[in-house]
C-alpha positions in Angstrom: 149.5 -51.9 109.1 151.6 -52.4 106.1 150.5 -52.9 102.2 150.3 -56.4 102.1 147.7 -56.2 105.6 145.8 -53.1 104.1 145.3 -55.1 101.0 144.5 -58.2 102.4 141.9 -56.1 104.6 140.5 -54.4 101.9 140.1 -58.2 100.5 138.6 -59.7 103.3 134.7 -58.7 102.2 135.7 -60.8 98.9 136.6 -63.9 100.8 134.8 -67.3 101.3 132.3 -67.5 104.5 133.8 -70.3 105.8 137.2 -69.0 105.7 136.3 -66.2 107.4 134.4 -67.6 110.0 137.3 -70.2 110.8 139.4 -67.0 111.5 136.7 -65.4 113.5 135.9 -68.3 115.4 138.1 -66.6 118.6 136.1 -63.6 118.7 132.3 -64.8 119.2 130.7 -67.0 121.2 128.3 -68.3 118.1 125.2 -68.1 116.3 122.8 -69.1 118.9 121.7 -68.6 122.4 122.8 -72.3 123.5 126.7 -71.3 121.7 126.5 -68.2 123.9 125.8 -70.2 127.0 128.3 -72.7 126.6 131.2 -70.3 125.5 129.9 -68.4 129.4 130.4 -71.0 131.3 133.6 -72.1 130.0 134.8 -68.0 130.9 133.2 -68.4 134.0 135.4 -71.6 135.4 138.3 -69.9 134.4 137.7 -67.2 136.9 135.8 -64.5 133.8 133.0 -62.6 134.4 131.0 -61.9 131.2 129.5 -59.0 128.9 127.1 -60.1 126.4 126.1 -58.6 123.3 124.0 -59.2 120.6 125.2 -58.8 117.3 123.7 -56.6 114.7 122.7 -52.9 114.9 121.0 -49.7 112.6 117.6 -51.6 112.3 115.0 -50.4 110.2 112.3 -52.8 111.0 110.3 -52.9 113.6 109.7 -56.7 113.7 113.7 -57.3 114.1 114.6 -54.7 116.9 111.3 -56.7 119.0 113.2 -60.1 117.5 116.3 -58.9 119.1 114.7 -57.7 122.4 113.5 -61.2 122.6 116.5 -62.9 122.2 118.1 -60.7 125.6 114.7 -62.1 127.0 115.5 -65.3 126.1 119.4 -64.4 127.3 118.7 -62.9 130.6 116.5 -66.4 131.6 119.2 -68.2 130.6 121.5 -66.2 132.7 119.1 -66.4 136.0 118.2 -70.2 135.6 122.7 -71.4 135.4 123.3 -69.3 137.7 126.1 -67.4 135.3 128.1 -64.5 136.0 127.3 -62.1 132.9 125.1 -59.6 132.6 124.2 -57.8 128.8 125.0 -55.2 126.8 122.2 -53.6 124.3 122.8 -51.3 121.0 120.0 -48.7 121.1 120.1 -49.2 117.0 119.6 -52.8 117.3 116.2 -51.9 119.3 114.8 -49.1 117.0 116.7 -45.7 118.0 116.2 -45.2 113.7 112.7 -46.0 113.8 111.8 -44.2 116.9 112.9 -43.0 120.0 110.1 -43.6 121.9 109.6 -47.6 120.1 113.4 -47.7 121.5 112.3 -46.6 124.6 109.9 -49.2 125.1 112.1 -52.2 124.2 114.9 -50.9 126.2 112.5 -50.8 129.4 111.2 -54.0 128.8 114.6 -55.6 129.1 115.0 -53.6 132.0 111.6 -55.1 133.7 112.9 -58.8 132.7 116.2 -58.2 134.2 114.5 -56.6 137.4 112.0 -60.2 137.9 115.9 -61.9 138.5 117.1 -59.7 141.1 120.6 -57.9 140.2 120.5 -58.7 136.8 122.7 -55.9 135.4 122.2 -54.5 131.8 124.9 -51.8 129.8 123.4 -49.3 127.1 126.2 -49.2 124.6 127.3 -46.4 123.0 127.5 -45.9 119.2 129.0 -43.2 117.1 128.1 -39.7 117.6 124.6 -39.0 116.2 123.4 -41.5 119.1 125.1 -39.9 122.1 123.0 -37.5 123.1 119.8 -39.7 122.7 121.5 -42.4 124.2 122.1 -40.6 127.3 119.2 -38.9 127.4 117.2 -42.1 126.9 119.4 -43.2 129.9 119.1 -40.3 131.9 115.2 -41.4 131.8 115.8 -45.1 132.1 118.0 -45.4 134.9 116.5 -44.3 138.2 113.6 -47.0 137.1 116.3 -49.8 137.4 119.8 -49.2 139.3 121.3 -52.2 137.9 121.7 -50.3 134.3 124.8 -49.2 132.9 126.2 -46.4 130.2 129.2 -46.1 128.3 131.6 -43.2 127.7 134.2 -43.1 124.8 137.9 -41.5 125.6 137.6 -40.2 121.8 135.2 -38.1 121.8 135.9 -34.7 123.3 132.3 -34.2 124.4 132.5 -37.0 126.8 134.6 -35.0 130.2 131.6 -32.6 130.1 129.5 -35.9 129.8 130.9 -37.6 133.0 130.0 -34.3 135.0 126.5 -34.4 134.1 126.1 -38.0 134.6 128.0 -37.3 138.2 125.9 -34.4 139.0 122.7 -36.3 138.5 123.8 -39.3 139.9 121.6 -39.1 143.2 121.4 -42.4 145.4 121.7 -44.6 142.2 125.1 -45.2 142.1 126.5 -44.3 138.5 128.3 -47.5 136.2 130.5 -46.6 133.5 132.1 -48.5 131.1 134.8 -46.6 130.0 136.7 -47.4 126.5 138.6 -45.8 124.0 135.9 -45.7 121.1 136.1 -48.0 117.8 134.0 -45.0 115.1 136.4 -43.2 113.6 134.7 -39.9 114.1 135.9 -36.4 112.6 139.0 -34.1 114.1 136.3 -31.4 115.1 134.5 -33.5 117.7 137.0 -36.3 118.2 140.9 -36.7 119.2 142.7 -38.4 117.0 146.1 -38.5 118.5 146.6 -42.0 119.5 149.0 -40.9 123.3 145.9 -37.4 123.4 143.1 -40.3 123.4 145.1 -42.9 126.1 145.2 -39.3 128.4 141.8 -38.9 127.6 140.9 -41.8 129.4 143.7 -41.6 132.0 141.5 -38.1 133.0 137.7 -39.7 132.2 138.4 -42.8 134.7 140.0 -40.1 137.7 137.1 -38.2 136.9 134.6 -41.1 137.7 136.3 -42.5 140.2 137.0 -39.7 142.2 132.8 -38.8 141.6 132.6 -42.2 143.3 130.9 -44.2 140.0 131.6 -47.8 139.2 133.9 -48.2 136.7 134.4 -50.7 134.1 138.2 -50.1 132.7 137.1 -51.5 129.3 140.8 -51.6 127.4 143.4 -53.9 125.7 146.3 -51.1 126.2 149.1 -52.3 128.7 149.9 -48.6 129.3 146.8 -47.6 130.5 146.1 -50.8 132.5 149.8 -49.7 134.4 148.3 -46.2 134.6 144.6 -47.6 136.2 146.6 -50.0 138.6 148.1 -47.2 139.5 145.1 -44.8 140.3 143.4 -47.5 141.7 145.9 -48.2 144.5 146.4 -44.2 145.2 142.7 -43.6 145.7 142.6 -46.8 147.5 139.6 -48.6 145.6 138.2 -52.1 146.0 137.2 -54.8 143.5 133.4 -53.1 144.5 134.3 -49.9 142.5 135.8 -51.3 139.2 136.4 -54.3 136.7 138.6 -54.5 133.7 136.9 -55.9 130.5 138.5 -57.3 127.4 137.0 -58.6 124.4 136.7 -62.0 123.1 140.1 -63.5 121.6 141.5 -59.9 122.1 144.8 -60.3 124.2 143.7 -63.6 126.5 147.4 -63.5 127.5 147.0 -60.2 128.9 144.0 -60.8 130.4 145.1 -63.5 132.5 147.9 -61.7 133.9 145.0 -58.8 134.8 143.2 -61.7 136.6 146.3 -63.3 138.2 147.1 -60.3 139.7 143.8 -60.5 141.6 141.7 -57.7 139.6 138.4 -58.8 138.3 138.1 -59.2 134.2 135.2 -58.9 132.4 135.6 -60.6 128.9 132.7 -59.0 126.0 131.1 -62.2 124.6 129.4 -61.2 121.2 126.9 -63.8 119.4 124.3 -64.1 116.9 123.9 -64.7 113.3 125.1 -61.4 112.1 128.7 -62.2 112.9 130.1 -61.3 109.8 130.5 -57.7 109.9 131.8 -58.1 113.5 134.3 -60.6 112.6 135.6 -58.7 109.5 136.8 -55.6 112.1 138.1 -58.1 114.7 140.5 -59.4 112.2 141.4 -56.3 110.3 142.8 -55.0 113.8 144.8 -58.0 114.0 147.7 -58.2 110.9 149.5 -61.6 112.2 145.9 -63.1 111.9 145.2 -61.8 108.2 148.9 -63.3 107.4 147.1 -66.3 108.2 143.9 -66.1 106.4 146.4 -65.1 103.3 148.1 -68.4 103.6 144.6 -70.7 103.7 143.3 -68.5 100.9 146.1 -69.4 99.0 146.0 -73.1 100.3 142.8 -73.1 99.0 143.7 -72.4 95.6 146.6 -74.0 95.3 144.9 -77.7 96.5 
């Protein structure tokens, strides 16, 4: 990113809500429930499958990680009664991993007993930055033989995460493991993570041989052409169906790319965030993306000027 992007990023905190969220419109679905729904079944005719997730995490209050549980209540109904094809993702810090493991617990497994009442409802645990690995997957190690349509991620970043995969394979049993498998967003430091942009891509090039030779499901969760050559690739040699994997992309991230994924006949998952926190969301989305802050430049300017 050059000077004028990094300054402009380093702006964009400063900058009028509704410039922002004009800018950010492309990346979430919307504030509320009935946004979410609408933005899901416009993915849906288009030949998408979708992720949801709830916006917001680190919650310190009990009374809004229950608020947020209700919401994928609320979510999961809607999913079930429109017949949609989407299933949710949950962040274990939305739900009270900081106020207790075993009040995270107990939201997380009440999502889980909603989703079971509609059949194959599928919900994803995300994955966070380092402290909340190891709880996360231990909290899913418990969770997941109580529901097999529950999903983990894994992070190509972290160097923990090939001694990860071999645990989760080993205890796979007759649940058959899901894995979404992405690069990682939280900049995490040299001693636990690689930070070599090509050491990270063959990171993941290893994780998603690893899983899919250990016969897991795999959710190729990426925006990188080179590895989506590389995964095309793997997937033909090991001879995999559309059963064993899906790609997912997020929300205004590359929608050219991800129609050529689909054209080409592989199944795309697009991650559909909502909710009223969208702020903090929207701010990464477009620091990642310099051609868009050129834009917001130029209305911020407009602005001014009129």
């Amino acid at each position: 990113m050059g000077l004028l992007n990094r300054a402009v990023g380093a702006s964009l905190p400063l900058l009028p809500r509704p410039i922002v969220r004009r800018f950010a419109r492309p990346y979430i679905a919307g504030e509320t429930v009935a946004d979410l729904v609408a933005e899901t079944e416009n993915l849906n005719r288009r030949g998408f499958r979708v992720a949801v997730s709830q916006l917001g995490e680190f919650v310190t209050e009990r009374a809004a990680a229950e608020a947020a549980t209700e919401v994928y209540v609320e979510v999961l109904d809607e999913i079930e009664a429109r017949g949609l094809d989407a299933y949710i993702h949950v962040k274990l810090t939305q739900l009270g991993l900081l106020i207790g493991r075993d009040f995270c617990r107990d939201q997380v497994a009440r999502i889980l007993a909603h989703a079971a009442r509609h059949g194959r409802t599928f919900v994803r645990m995300d994955m966070e930055d380092n402290p909340q690995i190891s709880p996360t997957l231990a909290l899913y190690d418990e969770l997941r033989h109580r529901s097999p349509n529950f999903g983990v991620v894994i992070q190509a970043r972290m160097r923990r995460s090939l001694d990860d995969v071999r645990q989760l394979l080993r205890r796979q049993g007759n649940v058959r493991l899901s894995v979404r498998l992405c690069k990682g967003v939280y900049l995490e430091p040299h001693a636990i993570a690689w930070t070599d942009y090509q050491i990270i891509r063959d990171s993941f090039v290893v994780l998603l041989r690893e899983l899919l030779e250990g016969g897991a499901r795999v959710a190729i969760a990426t925006h990188d052409e080179w590895l989506i050559f590389h995964a095309v690739r793997m997937l033909e040699d090991l001879g995999r169906t559309t059963d064993d994997y899906e790609f997912q992309m997020l929300h205004g991230v590359r929608p050219d790319l991800r129609r050529i994924v689909r054209d080409a006949g592989h199944p795309v998952r697009v991650g559909v965030p909502f909710g009223p926190d969208w702020l903090p969301y929207s701010l990464r989305r477009l620091r990642k993306n310099p051609e868009m802050l050129r834009h917001v430049m130029r209305a911020v300017l407009s602005r001014r000027s009129g």
